[in-house]
N, C-alpha and C positions, 0 to 999 in steps of 0.2 A: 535336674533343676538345682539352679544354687542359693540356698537359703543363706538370708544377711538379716540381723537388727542393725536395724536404723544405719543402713547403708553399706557396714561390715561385714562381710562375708563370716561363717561361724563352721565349724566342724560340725555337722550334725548326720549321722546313718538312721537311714530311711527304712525302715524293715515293711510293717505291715502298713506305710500312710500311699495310699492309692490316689489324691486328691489334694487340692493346695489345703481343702477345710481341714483335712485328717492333718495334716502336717501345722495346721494354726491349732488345733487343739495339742498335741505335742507342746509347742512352744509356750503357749498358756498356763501348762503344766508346770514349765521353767517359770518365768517370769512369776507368778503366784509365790513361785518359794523363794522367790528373792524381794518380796514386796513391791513389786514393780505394774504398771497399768498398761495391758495392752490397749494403743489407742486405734492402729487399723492397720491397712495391710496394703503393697503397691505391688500388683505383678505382674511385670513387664512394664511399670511406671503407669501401669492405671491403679488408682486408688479405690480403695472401697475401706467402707465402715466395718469395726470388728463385728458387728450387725448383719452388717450384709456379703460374708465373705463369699466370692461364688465357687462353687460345683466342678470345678476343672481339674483334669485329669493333669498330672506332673509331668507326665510325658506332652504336655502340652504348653508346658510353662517350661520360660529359660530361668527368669531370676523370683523368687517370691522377697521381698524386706518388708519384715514384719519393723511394725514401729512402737517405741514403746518408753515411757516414760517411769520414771519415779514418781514415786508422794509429794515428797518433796517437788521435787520441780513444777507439778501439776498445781500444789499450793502456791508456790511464787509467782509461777505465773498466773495466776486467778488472783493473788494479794497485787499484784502489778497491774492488772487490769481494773479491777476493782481500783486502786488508787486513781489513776489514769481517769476515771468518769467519774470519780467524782471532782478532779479537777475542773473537767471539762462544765461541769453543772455550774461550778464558783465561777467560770468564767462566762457561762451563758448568761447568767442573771447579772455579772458584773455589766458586760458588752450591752445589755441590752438596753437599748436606746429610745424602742419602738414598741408597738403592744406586740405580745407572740402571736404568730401563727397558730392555729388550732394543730394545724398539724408538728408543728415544734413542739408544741406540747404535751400531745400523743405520743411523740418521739420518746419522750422526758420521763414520761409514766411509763413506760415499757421497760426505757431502762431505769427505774428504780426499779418496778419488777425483779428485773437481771440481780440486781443489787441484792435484795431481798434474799435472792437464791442463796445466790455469792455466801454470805455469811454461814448459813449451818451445812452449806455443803464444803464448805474447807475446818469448820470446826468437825466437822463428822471425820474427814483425812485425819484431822489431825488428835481424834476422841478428846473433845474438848464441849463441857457443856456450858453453852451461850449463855444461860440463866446462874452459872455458879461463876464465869469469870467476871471480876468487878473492874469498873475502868471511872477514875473520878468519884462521883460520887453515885454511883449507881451500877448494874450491871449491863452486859452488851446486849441484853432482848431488852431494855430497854429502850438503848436507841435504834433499835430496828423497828421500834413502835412508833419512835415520833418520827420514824422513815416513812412508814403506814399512814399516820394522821398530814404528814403534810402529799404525799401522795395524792389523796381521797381530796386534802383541800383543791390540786387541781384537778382529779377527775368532776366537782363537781363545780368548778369555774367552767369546764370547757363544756357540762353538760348544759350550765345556766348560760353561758353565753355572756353573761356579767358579772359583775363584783368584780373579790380581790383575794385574793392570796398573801400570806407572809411567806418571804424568802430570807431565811436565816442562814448566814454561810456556816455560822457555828457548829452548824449539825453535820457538814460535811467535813468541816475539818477535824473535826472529832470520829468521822468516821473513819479520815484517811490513820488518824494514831491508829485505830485500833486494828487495822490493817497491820502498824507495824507491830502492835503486842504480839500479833500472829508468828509476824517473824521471828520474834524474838523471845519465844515462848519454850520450856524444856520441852515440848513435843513436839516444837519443829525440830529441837535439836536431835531428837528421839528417831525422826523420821530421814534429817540426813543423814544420822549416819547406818540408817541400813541401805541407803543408797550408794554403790559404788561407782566411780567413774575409773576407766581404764587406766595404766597408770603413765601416759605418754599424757593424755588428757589432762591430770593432776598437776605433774609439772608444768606446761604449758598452761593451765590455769594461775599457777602460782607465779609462774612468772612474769605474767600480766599483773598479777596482784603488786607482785614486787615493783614494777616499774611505772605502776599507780599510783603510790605512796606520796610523792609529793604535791601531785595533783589532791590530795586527800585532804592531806594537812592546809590546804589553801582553803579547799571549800570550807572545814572545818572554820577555819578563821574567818571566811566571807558569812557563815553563817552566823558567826560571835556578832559580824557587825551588824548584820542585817538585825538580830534582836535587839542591840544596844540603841540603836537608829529608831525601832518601830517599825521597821518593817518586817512584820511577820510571816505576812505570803513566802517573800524572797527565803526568809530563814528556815522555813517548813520544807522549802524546794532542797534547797543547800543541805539540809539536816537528811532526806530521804535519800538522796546520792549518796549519802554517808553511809546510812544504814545497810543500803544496795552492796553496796562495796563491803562491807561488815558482812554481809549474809554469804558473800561469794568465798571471801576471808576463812567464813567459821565453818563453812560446807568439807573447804579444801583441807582445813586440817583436820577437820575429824576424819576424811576418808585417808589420809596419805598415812596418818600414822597406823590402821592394821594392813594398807597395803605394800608397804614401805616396813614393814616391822618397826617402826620408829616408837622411843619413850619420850614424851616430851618431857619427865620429869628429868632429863638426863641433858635436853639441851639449854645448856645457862648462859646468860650474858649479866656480869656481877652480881653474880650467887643468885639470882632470879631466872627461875625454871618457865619454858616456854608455857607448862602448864600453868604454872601462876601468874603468867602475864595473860593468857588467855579469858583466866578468870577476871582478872582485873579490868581488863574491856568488857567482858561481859556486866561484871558489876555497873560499870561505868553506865550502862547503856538501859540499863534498870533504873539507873538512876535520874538519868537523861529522860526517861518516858514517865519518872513520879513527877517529875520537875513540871514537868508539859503538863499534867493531868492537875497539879497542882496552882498553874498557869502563871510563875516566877521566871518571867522573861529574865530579871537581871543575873538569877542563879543559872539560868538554861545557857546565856553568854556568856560566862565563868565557866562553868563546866567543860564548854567545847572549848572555848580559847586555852585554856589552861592544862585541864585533867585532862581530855582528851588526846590535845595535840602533842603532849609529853607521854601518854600510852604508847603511842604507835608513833612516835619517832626512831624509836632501836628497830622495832618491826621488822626493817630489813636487814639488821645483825644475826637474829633468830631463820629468818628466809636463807641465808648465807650457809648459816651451818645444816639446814636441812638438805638443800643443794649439793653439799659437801659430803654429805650420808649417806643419800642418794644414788651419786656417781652423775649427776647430772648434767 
């Protein structure tokens, strides 16, 4: 039987495993000590949950691929989805024209639910407590409270069958920032980099990064205007593709430099070391989320038009010479 993560076939000698389960405990064993989340198993491309792995003898199976995620990737994609609905909510209450459906509204309440989860199950990933991190002027169980009280205000519209509800967009888009604090947080950073990617993966990630660049710089600037303008929606979209790009950015170099043996304090472009420019985006981006929390649209359009789009213009002088190191 040929055992593969996530698609790639792996050297592994089979001694005492009799069964695909014996051989998913094995690999369990692996992934644990690499920080990593077994999420299920395909064999012979039928799928099953790491729950319900079944009973079958290996003389029985041709391929087991076990599938398996990082922390990290398991948070971004839950902070990406999590954002994703609650866009979806500011555009339900925007669009809507007509009274809801009872059942749209059931819809609605379910997924806050969801939402509700969302929160201390990616602060638990990432050992982060909800009630100590602060955002604006209060902390993040906060606004999971007034997630709860507007909740309940329509479980019991849909129970009375009358009244009214307040729908405040403010409360989601305060939820989507705090989505990005997630990202943007030392324990995400804590969490990529014990995540490894292979190292053909890296480069090929990076070189996408590299050839995103100027598309970067543009959003960057479409987002300066959308703020200068007043339009905020536009600028929160433009601003999130940023960040997106930033998180894939700060993923790759954390892993390339112990896979790559790389110093970034060694790679400079006029006396400034990749580690210090690193930092400097980072900074940048801290300050980019007090700006928002502080709600200084004209400082938020400064900062990206400006500091930003002058961080990550060399970006890819630094990319060049890493390539160069490399052999790539």
């Amino acid at each position: 039987m040929e055992v593969q993560i996530n698609g790639f076939p792996i050297e592994i000698t089979l001694e005492e495993e009799k069964t695909v389960s014996d051989v998913v405990v094995s690999v369990s064993e692996w992934t644990s000590e690499r920080n990593l989340i077994f999420v299920g198993i395909e064999v012979d491309e039928d799928y099953y949950n790491i729950e319900e792995v079944p009973d079958i003898s290996i003389d029985d199976a041709k391929v087991l691929n076990c599938l398996v995620q990082s922390k990290s990737d398991i948070v971004y994609d839950t902070v990406n989805e999590g954002i994703d609905y609650c866009e979806r909510v500011i555009d339900f209450f925007s669009d809507m024209d007509h009274k809801a459906a009872t059942e749209e509204l059931e819809d609605l309440v379910s997924g806050m639910e969801w939402l509700q989860e969302v929160f201390p199950s990616v602060a638990g990933l990432l050992n982060m407590n909800l009630a100590e991190i602060r955002y604006r002027d209060s902390n993040i169980d906060s606004y999971i409270h007034k997630l709860n009280e507007f909740k309940h205000s329509i479980v019991q519209f849909i129970a009375a069958g009358e009244g009214e509800f307040n729908f405040d967009s403010r409360l989601f888009e305060e939820l989507k920032e705090i989505f990005a604090v997630f990202l943007l947080s030392e324990e995400m950073r804590k969490l990529i980099v014990d995540s490894i990617d292979s190292p053909d993966i890296l480069v090929g990630t990076l070189k996408k990064i590299e050839e995103s660049l100027p598309d970067q710089m543009k959003i960057l600037e479409e987002a300066a205007i959308a703020y200068q303008t007043g339009n905020d929606k536009e600028g929160v979209e433009k601003l999130f593709e940023f960040i997106d790009f930033m998180f894939g950015y700060t993923r790759t170099c954390y892993q390339m430099a112990p896979v790559f043996n790389l110093d970034f304090d060694k790679i400079e472009i006029d006396g400034i070391s990749l580690s210090e420019k690193n930092r400097e985006l980072h900074n940048l981006l801290n300050d980019t989320l007090e700006i928002i929390e502080n709600n200084d649209m004209i400082s938020l359009a400064d900062i990206l038009e400006y500091e930003m789009v002058e961080a990550i213009e060399n970006l890819e002088g630094y990319i060049s010479i890493i390539f160069e190191k490399v052999g790539a």
